[in-house]
Structures are given as C-alpha cells and as structure tokens.
N, C-alpha and C positions, 0 to 999 in steps of 0.2 A: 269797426264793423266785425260782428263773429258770423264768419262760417261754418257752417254745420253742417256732416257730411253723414248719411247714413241711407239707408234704401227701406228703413220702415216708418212710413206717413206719419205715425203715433209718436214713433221717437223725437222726428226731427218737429212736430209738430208742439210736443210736450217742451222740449228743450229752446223751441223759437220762443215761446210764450215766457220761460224761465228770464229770457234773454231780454226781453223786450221789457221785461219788469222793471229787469236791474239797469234799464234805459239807455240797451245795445241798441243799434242799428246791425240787422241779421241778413244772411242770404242762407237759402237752402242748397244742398243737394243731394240727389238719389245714385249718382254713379261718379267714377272716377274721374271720367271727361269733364260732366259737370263742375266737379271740383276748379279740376286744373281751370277753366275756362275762369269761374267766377274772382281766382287769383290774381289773370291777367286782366280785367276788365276792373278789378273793386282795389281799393285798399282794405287790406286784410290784417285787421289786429290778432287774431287767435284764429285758429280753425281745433272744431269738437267733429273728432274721427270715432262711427262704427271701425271695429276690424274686421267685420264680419260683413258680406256682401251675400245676395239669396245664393247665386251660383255659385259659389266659394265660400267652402267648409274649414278649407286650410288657414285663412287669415293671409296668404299670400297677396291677393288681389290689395288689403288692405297695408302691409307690407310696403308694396311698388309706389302705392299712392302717396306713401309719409313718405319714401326715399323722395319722390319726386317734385315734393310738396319743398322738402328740404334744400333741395338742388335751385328749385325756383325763388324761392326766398329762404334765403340761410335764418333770418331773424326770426321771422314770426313761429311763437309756439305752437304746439299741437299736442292736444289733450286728446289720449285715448281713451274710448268708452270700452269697455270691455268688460266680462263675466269670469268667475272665478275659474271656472273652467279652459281659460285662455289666459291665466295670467302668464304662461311661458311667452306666451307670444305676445304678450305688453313690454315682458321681458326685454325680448327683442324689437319692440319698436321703439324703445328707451336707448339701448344701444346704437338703435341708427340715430336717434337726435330729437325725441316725443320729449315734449317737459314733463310729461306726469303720467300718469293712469287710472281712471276714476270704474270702479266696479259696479257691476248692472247688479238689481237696483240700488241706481246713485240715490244719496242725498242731498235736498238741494242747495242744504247751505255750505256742506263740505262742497260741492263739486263748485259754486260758485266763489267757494274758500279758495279754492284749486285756480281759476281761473283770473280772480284778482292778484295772487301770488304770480301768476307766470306772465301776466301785464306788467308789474311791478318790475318785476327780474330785465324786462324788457326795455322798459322805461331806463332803468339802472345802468345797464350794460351797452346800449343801445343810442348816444346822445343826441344822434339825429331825430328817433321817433316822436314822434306827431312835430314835428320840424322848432322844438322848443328847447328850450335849457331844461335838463330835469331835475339841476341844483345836484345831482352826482358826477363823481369826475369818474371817466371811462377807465376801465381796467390797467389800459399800458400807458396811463398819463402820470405822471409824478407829481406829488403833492408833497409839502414838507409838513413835517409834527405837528407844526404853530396853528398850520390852517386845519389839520385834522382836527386839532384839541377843538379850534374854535365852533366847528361843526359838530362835534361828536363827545361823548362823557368816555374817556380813557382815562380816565384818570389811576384806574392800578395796574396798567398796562406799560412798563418802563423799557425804554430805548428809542430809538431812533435812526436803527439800521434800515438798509432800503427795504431789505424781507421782510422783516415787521411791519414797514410802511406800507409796502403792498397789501399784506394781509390786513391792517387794519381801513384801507382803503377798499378793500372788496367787504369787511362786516361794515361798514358805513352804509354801503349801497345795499345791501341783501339787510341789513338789522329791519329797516322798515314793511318789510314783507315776511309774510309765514312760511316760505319754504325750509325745509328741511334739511338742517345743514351738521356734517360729517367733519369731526375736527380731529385729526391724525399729526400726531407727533411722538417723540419719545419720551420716556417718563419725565415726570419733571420741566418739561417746557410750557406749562402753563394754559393747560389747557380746557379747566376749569373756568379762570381768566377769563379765556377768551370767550367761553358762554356766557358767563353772568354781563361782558359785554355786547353779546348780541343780545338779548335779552333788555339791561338799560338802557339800547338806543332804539328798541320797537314800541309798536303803540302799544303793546302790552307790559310797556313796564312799571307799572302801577298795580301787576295782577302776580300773580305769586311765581316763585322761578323754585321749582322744587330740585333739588339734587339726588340721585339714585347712584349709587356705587351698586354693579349690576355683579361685580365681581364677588361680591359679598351677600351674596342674597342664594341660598341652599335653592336648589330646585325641588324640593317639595314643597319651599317656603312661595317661591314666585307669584304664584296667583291671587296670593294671599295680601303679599306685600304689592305688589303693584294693583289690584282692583278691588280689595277688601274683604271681610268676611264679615256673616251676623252670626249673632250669638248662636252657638251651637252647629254650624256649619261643621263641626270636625270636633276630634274629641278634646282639645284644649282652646277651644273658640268659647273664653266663657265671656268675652264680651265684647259689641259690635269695634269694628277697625275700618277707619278709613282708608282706599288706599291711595299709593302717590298719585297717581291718573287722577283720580275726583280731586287729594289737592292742587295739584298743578291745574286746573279746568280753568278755563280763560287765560291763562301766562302759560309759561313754559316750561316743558321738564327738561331736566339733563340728566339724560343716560351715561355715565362715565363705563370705563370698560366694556361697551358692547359686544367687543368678542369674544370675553368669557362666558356668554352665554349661550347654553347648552342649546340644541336643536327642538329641543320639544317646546320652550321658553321660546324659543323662536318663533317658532308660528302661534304660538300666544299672541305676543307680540307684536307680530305680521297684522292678525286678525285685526285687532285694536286701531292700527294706524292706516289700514285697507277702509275699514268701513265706520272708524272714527266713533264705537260704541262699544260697550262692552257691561260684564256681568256681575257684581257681586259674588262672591262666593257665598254660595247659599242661596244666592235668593234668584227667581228666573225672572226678574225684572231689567230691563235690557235699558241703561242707560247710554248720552248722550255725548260725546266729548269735544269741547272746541281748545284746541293744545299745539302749541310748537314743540315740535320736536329736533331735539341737540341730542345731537352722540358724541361721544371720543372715544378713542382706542389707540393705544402704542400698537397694536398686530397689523400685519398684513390681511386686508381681509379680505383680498382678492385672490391671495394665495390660498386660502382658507375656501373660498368657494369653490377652485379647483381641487381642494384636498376632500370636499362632500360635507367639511364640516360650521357652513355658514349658508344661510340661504339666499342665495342671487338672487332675489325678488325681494327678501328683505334688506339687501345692498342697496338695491335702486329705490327702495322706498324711503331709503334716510340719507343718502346722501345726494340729493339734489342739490348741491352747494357743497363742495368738498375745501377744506382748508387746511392744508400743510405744513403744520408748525414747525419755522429751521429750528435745528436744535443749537445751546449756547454757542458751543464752536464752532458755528456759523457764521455766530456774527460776536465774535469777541469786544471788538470797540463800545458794547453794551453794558457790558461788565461793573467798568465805572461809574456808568449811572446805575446799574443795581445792587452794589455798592454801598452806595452813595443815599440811596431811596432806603435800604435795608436800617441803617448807621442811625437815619432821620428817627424814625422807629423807634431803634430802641433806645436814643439818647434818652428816652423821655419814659420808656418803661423800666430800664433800671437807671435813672437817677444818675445820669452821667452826663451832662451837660454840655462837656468840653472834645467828646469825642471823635476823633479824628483818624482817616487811615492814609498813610504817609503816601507819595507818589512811586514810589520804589514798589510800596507792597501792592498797588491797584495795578504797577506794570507784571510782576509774579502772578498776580492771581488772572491777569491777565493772557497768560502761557498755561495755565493749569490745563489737566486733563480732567474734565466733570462730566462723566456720565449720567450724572444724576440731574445734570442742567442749572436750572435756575433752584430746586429746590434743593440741590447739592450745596450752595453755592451762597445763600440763605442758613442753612444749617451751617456752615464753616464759619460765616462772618458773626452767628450769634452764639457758637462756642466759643470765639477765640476773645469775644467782649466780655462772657461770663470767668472766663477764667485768666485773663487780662489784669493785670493794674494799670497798664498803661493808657493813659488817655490818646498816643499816637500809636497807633499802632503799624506796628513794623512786618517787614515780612519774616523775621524769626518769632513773631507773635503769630502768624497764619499757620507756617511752618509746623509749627507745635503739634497745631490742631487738623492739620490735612489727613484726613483718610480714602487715600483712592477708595474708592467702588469697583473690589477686584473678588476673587473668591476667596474667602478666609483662608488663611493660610495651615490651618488645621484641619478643616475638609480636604484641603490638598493631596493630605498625608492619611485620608481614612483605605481600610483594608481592600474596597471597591475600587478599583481601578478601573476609568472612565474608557470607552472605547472610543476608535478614531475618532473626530468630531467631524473631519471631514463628511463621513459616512451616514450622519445623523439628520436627522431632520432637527428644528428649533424643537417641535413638541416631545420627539424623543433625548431631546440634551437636558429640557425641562426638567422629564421624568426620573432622568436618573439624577441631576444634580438632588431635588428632591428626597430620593431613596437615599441616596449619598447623605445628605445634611441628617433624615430621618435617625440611620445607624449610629452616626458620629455623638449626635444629644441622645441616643435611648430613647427616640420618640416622644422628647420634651416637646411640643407642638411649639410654645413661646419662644421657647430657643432659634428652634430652627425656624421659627417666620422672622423671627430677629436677625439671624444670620442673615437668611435669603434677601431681606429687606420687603420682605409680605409685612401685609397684616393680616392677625392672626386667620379673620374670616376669608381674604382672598386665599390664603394656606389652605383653610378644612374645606372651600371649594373646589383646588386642584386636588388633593387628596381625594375626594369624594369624586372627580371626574376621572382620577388614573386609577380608582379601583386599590391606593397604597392603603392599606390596613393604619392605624392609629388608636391611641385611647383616649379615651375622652378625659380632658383636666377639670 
C-alpha cells in the first residue's frame, strides 16, 4: 500500500490514480496527523511526501513529519515531492533518511522509476518484507564465493576476502534495481569492474553500459560530449554527434572520475539526472532519458562539498548506494588469486604455456607496498613475464621489475622546493607537485603526465582547472 501525503486535492489526487494504474493499493493524506495515523492503522510500503504544507513556507512542518515517519518505521521509504526551488530542503530530508527526491513537475515514468527502485532496495535489504524469502541475502549475513558465483556473473571479479564478499554481496541485491550507485576507492582497485558488474547482473544488461572518463573531457567540451551536437551548433560542429546519455539510453552509463568535474558541468549534470531529459546542443528539442547511473571517484567528496567545490545535491543524487572499494593491502591473502587469474592470461597471449610463479615469489609479492592496487600489481606481473625467460618465476624475476609508485627521484631534486605538506590541503600539494613536474620536463606535457602517472587528458584538464600555463604539443 503507498501513502500519499500532501494537502493539494489535485496532487494527491493525480498521484492516487498514477498508483492505482501501476496496481498499488493507496491511502491519502492532507496533514501530518493524517499521515502518522494511516501508518499505525495500514501496512505501508512507500510513503510519496509534499514538503510543503498551505501554513508552512519553510518545509519544517514537512521536515518533522519524514523524522517521524522514520522514527515509526525505520524501513519503509519515502519519496519526496519537491520543486526546484526547495531542493536544499530535499537536501535535508535525504540526510534525515528520504530514499530519493522527485522534482515538481514529476514525470511519471521517472517518479514511478523512483518508486519501483526504492521497493526493490527494500525488498533487498529488508528479508522480512512482505513476510517472504526475497532470494537476497541481508547485508550482515555471510555468504561464501561459491554461492555468490552461483547466483550472480563475477566472473572478472578475483578474490575471496570477506571485504570483497560483502561488497559483492550488497551489488547482488542493488544490481536488480535502478538506483544510483557511488563506487569510491583508490586508484586501481577496480572500480570500473565493479560497474560493468552492477550493470551484467541488472535487467538492463542486454542494453548498452557506456563508459565516460569525466576526468578527460575539457569543459567547453562537456555538453557536447555528454548530450550531442547537430551540424553547425558551434564553429567546428561540421557534423551531427551523438552523445553518451542518448547512447547509454535504456542501460547504463559509468561516470568514472566524477570529481574532476568542474562546478558549471555539475549542474549540467544535476539538471539531466533531476528531471531525467535533456538537450541536444543546438537543437531546442527536449528529449527523454531512461538511464542508470554509476559514478566512481578515488576524492573525497564529502570533503569537497564542504570545501564549495562539489554540489551536495548532486552527492545525494548519485550516491544512493555508496560502495567502498578496500584497497589491495587490505586484503593481501587476494594477491595469489590475482596472481594466479593475471599468469592464466597471459600464458596464452604470449605463447608460454608452462608458466608458472613459484610460492616464495607469491609470498614477496604478497608483502609488497602497491599503491597502485590491483592495476599496479597487473602491470608488475606482465613486465616481469615479458622480460622473463624463466618459465618459474622467482622473486628475483619480480624484484627486477618492481617500481614503487613513489615521486620520481629527480623531481625531488628540481629548484622548487615544496612547502610544509603538513600546511597543505591535497588540492594545494596537487598544484605544486604539477608546477614542480611542469619545470623539471620544460612543459613536455607527455613527460610530465608520464611521470605523474596522468593521462595526458586528465593532465590538460588539471592544468586547464589550476589556471598553469602550458603549450600545446
């Protein structure tokens, strides 16, 4: 049964019928009393909240009622209705525990998109609701690999640590629903991975999984590259472009790097995933989007929306589902299965049949210090095959080939000498390591994204965001 809370006849009248279609069983109400009473009296699957009441301007009245709504029953969702003019205050009823926020005038296949998503989540996390098995296993239950594999397509997902277990035990239960899921880890942990397998185990995976490196995309380029242009839109538009949004349309896109993205891009952005449509460049024909959306990002980007430079409203729109990728030395005992998965590989791409890495070397590589993770780690085990004769290989065959991920030891020594670090913020150690690397190559761009371990494009995007001067190769 959905609840419907609002105090205008049209609304909750419009939105009973929506409900009734998609063959809810509905209760109304016009005030907060209402509310709470139909909780204690009804089983309540969902409740769709006005925040706005006639006698309250503030959104406070609507406020007390989701606290209390929360208080009453910790589970059941709540979907606010809200106008753009109040998104601070969706903001904040996300904060207290609203599954989503749906913008006045809603659409009704997004908001019922919204609604089926947060039954799902429900269902998922929840294994008492509607007093049935929901074939997921709850969050803090333990499940082993075997049973995961047999349930779910992981198959380029390698280890067997409980952290991994968990996490791939929470995209089992969220993969089937469209919420919007936020995957944070450090470079290199795989977090590409873990999209293309939320993605293979939804009902959308038959429909397209587009990839966006966001880090790499100019900001005069963005509108361009994410919603298209037609011919003549701009002075090098000499011919129409799709863009990622229209491809991803029905499947999924993954945003990689979302925190390199600039603030103006941002409520780009915003706009698109708030009201689920958007524009051609060039053309004022206003199309239609049905899209999951996947982010990732190594940054803080909670620290970032207290530094003013990330929008809290576009936080809460993408990470409805937030995933925590451990980094390798976390869980070292993985090592040997990826290894092991790496070795498979390449026996058969360079013609080596008999390859093998000794148990000494899997216990060494198993101490190592990789910052770089899993794709540090990857790159070691297929330099040390390429320039190997050995078919066992030893750990003076790793040895050879280990390069911490440290700062080159010749920027060390350039004329710039680095201030305290204590005293620094990350974004100000960024900037001068950058300067730094710049002087030392003469403003070779390649060089110094090589050093840094950029690629070239996420380079001319910091450059282009710290205002460093460069020339163009």
């Amino acid at each position: 049964m959905i609840l419907i809370v609002d105090d205008d006849i049209a609304v909750r009248t419009s939105l009973s019928l929506l409900m009734r279609k998609e063959k809810f069983d509905v209760v109304t109400a016009e005030t907060p009393e209402e509310a709470l009473t139909h909780l204690i009296e009804n089983v309540i699957e969902l409740v769709l909240l006005d925040m706005n009441f006639s006698n309250d301007t503030s959104g406070d009245d609507g406020l007390n009622l989701l606290a209390q709504i929360r208080q009453q029953d910790a589970h059941v969702p709540v979907i606010l209705i809200t106008g753009w003019a109040t998104i601070d205050l969706a903001v904040k009823g996300m904060k207290i525990g609203a599954a989503d926020f749906i913008s006045k005038p809603w659409q009704n296949t997004h908001l019922m998109q919204s609604v089926w998503t947060a039954l799902a989540l429900r269902e998922a996390n929840d294994p008492g609701y509607k007093e049935k098995d929901s074939g997921l296993k709850a969050a803090n239950q333990s499940i082993s690999r075997r049973q995961l594999d047999r349930q779910y397509d992981f198959g380029q997902i390698i280890g067997q640590s409980e952290s991994l277990l968990q996490i791939l035990g929470t995209i089992g239960r969220i993969a089937p629903t469209d919420a919007s899921v936020l995957i944070m880890g450090e470079s290199g942990t795989g977090k590409e991975l873990i999209a293309e397998a939320i993605h293979q185990n939804s009902q959308r995976a038959k429909r397209p999984f587009v990839k966006v490196n966001l880090g790499g995309i100019a900001t005069t380029l963005f509108e361009s590259e994410m919603f298209g242009h037609i011919r003549g839109a701009f002075t090098d538009a000499r011919y129409d472009r799709t863009g990622r949004f229209e491809l991803a349309n029905r499947g999924t896109i993954f945003l990689d790097e979302i925190g390199e993205l600039d603030l103006s891009s941002q409520v780009k952005l915003l706009r698109v995933l708030q009201d689920r449509t958007f524009e051609i460049l060039g053309s004022s024909k206003t199309k239609t989007l049905d899209v999951r959306v996947v982010c990732a990002t190594n940054r803080n980007l909670e620290e970032m929306v207290a530094k003013g430079t990330f929008r809290e409203d576009l936080l809460y729109r993408i990470n409805l589902i937030t995933i925590q990728l451990p980094s390798l030395r976390q869980r070292p005992d993985d090592i040997p299965l990826l290894v092991d998965f790496f070795v498979n590989n390449l026996r058969s791409i360079y013609s080596r049949p008999h390859l093998e890495v000794s148990r000494d070397a899997l216990k060494w590589l198993k101490q190592l210090n990789l910052p770089g993770n899993i794709r540090q780690l990857k790159n070691l085990v297929e330099r040390t095959i390429l320039v190997s004769n050995n078919d066992i290989l030893e750990v003076a065959d790793f040895e050879q080939n280990y390069q911490p991920q440290s700062l080159p030891s010749d920027l060390i020594s350039t004329k710039s000498p680095l201030p305290d670090v204590g005293s620094m913020t990350l974004e100000e150690m960024e900037i001068q390591m950058i300067r730094r690397a710049m002087e030392f190559h003469r403003g070779k761009v390649a060089r110094v994204a090589k050093a840094l371990g950029l690629t070239r494009s996420a380079l001319y995007r910091r450059l282009e965001k710290y205002s460093i001067p460069f020339d163009e190769e």
